[in-house]
N, C-alpha and C positions, 0 to 999 in steps of 0.2 A: 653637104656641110664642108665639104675640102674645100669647095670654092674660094670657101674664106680662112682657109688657114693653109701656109705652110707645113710640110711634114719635113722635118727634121733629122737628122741621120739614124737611124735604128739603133736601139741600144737593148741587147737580150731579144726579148717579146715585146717591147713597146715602143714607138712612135711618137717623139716628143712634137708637138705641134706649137706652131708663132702663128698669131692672129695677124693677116695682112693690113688690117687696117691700124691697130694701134700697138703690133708687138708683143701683147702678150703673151707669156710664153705657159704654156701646160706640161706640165713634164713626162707623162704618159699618155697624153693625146687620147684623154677618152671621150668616146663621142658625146656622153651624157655631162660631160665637164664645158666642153666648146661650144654646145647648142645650149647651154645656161649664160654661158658667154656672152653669145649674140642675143638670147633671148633678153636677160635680166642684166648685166653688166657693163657691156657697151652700148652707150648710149645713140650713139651716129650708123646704129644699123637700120637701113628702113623698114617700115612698119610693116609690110608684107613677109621679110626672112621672120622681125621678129614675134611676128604674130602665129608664122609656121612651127617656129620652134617651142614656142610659148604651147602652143597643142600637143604638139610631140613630147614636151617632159609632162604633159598635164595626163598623158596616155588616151587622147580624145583621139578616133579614126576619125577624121577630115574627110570622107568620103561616104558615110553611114549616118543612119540615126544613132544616138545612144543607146547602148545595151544595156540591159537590168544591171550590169556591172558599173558604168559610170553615171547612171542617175542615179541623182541627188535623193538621198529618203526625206519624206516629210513626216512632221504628224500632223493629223488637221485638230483643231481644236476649237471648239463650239463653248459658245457660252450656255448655262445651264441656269 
């Protein structure tokens, strides 16, 4: 995710980050703030970062099947 932001001069415990492409600025550089960034906000990010991060806030492993944790519940419903 640093790829696309600058880190900014340390201030206390946080890390203010600038997005390289369009400037904007996060004032504690947290990672769940910068990957909603690229994910949902900036638009000129290609589809492959934004579709990684788009996983990553959604909590889906990219590498596994879905666990009973992130499948979806259904109920079935029959006509009677």
């Amino acid at each position: 995710m640093w790829d696309y932001f600058f880190e900014d001069i340390r201030k206390k415990d946080h890390s203010p980050s600038i997005c390289k492409f369009c400037g904007d600025i996060k004032a504690k550089g947290r990672p769940s703030e910068m990957m909603a960034h690229l994910a949902l906000q900036y638009d000129s990010v290609k589809a492959p970062v934004k579709e990684k991060y788009l996983k990553v806030l959604a909590g889906v492993n990219q590498t596994s099947e879905p666990t009973s944790s992130t499948k979806l519940a259904y109920t079935k419903v029959t006509n009677k």
